[in-house]
N, C-alpha and C positions, 0 to 999 in steps of 0.2 A: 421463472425468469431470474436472471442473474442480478449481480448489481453492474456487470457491465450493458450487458441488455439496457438499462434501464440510462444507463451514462448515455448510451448512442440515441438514444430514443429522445432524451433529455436534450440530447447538442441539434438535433435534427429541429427538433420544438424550436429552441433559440433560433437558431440558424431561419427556421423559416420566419419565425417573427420578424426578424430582422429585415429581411428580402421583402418581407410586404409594408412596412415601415418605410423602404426605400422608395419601393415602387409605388405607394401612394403620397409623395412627393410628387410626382411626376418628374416628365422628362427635361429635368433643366438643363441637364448639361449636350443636350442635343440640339436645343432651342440655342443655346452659346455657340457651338459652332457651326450651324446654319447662319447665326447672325453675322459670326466673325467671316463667313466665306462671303456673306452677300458687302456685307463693309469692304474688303476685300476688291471684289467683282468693280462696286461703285468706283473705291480707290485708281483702279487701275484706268475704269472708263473714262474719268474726267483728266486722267494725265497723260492719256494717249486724248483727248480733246485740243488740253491746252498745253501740250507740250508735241503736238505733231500737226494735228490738224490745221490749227486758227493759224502757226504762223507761215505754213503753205498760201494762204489768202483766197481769197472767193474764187470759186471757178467762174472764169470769163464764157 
């Protein structure tokens, strides 16, 4: 084996370390824009509520 053999060998080692380091964090940043689209979804439902709905007035 070479000494680059052993460099590529050596970056793959880090490299994976790293990756699983990551991914047992878990998923936060997919949990964040789940959250941000459903705040989002909410945002928009209560201002087509109170910004179209209520002042139309009760159907007769």
């Amino acid at each position: 084996m070479s000494t680059a053999d052993t460099d590529d060998e050596t970056a793959w080692a880090d490299e994976d370390r790293r990756v699983d380091e990551i991914v047992a964090q878990g998923p936060r940043g997919a949990f964040a824009v789940a959250g941000a689209a459903t705040a989002i979804v909410v945002a928009l439902y209560f201002i087509f509520y109170f910004v179209v709905y209520l002042p139309r007035g009760a159907v007769q």
